[in-house]
C-alpha positions as CSV (number, residue, x, y, z in Angstrom):
1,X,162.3,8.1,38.8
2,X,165.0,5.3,38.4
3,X,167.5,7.4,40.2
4,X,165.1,7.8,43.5
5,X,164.3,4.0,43.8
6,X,167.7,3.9,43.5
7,X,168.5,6.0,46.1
8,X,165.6,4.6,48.2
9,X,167.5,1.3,48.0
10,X,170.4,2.6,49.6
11,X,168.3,4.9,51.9
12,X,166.7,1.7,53.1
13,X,170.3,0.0,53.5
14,X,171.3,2.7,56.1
15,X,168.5,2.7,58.1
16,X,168.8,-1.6,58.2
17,X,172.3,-1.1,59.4
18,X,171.6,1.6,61.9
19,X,169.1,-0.7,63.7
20,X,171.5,-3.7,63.1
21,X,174.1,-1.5,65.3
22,X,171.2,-0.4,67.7
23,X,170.5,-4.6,68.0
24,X,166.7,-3.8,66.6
25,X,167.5,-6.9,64.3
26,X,163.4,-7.3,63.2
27,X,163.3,-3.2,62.3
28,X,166.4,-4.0,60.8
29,X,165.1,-7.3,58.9
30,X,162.1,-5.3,57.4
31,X,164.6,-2.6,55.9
32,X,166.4,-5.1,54.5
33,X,162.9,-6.4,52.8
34,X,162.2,-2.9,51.9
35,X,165.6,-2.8,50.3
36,X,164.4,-6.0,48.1
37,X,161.4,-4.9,46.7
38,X,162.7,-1.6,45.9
39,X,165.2,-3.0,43.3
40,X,162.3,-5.4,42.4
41,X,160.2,-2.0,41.7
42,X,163.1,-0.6,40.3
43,X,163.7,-3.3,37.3
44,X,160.2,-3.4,36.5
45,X,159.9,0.4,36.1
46,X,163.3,0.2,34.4
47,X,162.2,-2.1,31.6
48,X,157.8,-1.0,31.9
49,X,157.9,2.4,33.0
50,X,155.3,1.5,35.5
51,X,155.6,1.6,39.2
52,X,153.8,-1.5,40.3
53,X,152.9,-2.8,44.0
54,X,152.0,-5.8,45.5
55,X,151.1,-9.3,43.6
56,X,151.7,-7.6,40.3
57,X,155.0,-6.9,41.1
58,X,155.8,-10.2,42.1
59,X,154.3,-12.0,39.8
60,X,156.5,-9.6,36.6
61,X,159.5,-10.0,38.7
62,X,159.1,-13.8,39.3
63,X,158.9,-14.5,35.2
64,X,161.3,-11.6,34.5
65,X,163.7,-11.5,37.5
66,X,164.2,-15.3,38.7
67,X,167.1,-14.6,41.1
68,X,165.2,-11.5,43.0
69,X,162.0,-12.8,43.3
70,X,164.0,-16.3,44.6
71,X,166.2,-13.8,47.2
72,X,162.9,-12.4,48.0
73,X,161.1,-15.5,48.6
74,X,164.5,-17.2,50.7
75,X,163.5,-14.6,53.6
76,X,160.1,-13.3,53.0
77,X,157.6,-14.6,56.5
78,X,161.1,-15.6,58.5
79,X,159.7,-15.3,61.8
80,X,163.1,-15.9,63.9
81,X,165.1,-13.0,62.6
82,X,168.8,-13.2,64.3
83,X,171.8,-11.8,63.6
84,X,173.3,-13.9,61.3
85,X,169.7,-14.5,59.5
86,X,170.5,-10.4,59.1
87,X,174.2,-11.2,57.8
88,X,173.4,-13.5,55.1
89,X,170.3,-11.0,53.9
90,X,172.8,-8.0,53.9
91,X,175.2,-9.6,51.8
92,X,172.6,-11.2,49.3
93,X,171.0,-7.5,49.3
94,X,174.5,-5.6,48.7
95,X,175.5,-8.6,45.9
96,X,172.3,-8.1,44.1
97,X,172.6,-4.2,44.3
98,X,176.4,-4.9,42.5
99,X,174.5,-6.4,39.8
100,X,171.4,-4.8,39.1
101,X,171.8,-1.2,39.6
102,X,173.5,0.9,37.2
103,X,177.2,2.0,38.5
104,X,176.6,5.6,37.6
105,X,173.7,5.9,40.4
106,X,175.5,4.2,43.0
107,X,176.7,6.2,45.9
């Protein structure tokens, strides 16, 4: 299971930058948000072995995860999605993605 969110994650990633290059910057905005709360899913089923959804999730990942429920948080109900709103969201997704998911199930 860890390897599919994984690969969700980066599933989610290409489809944000697809619609980045298509200029469908809100579609793209809510892949990048996808993107977030997969790893968020992803390090709660690492350490519970539980998918969770929702406030349950959040609420685990803000005590356990500070820095992705934070990142989450930054850009969750932005209502004025531009481009570089969309540049500073990829690069905090891709830099958390460096350091949360395992190098051996990166692509």
């Amino acid at each position: 299971m860890e390897e599919e969110l994984v690969q969700e994650v980066y599933s989610y990633i290409r489809k944000a930058e697809r619609k980045l290059k298509e200029e469908r910057v809100e579609a793209a905005y809510d892949l990048y948000m996808d993107a977030l709360h997969t790893i968020a899913g992803y390090l709660v089923y690492r350490e519970s072995g539980m998918l969770l959804s929702g406030r349950e999730l959040m609420g685990i990942v803000r005590v356990r995860h500070g820095e992705v429920y934070s990142i989450i948080k930054r850009y969750e109900g932005v209502t004025d999605v531009d481009r570089d709103t969309l540049r500073v969201l990829d690069e905090d997704v891709k830099g958390l993605m460096e350091r949360v998911l395992p190098p051996l199930l990166r692509e």
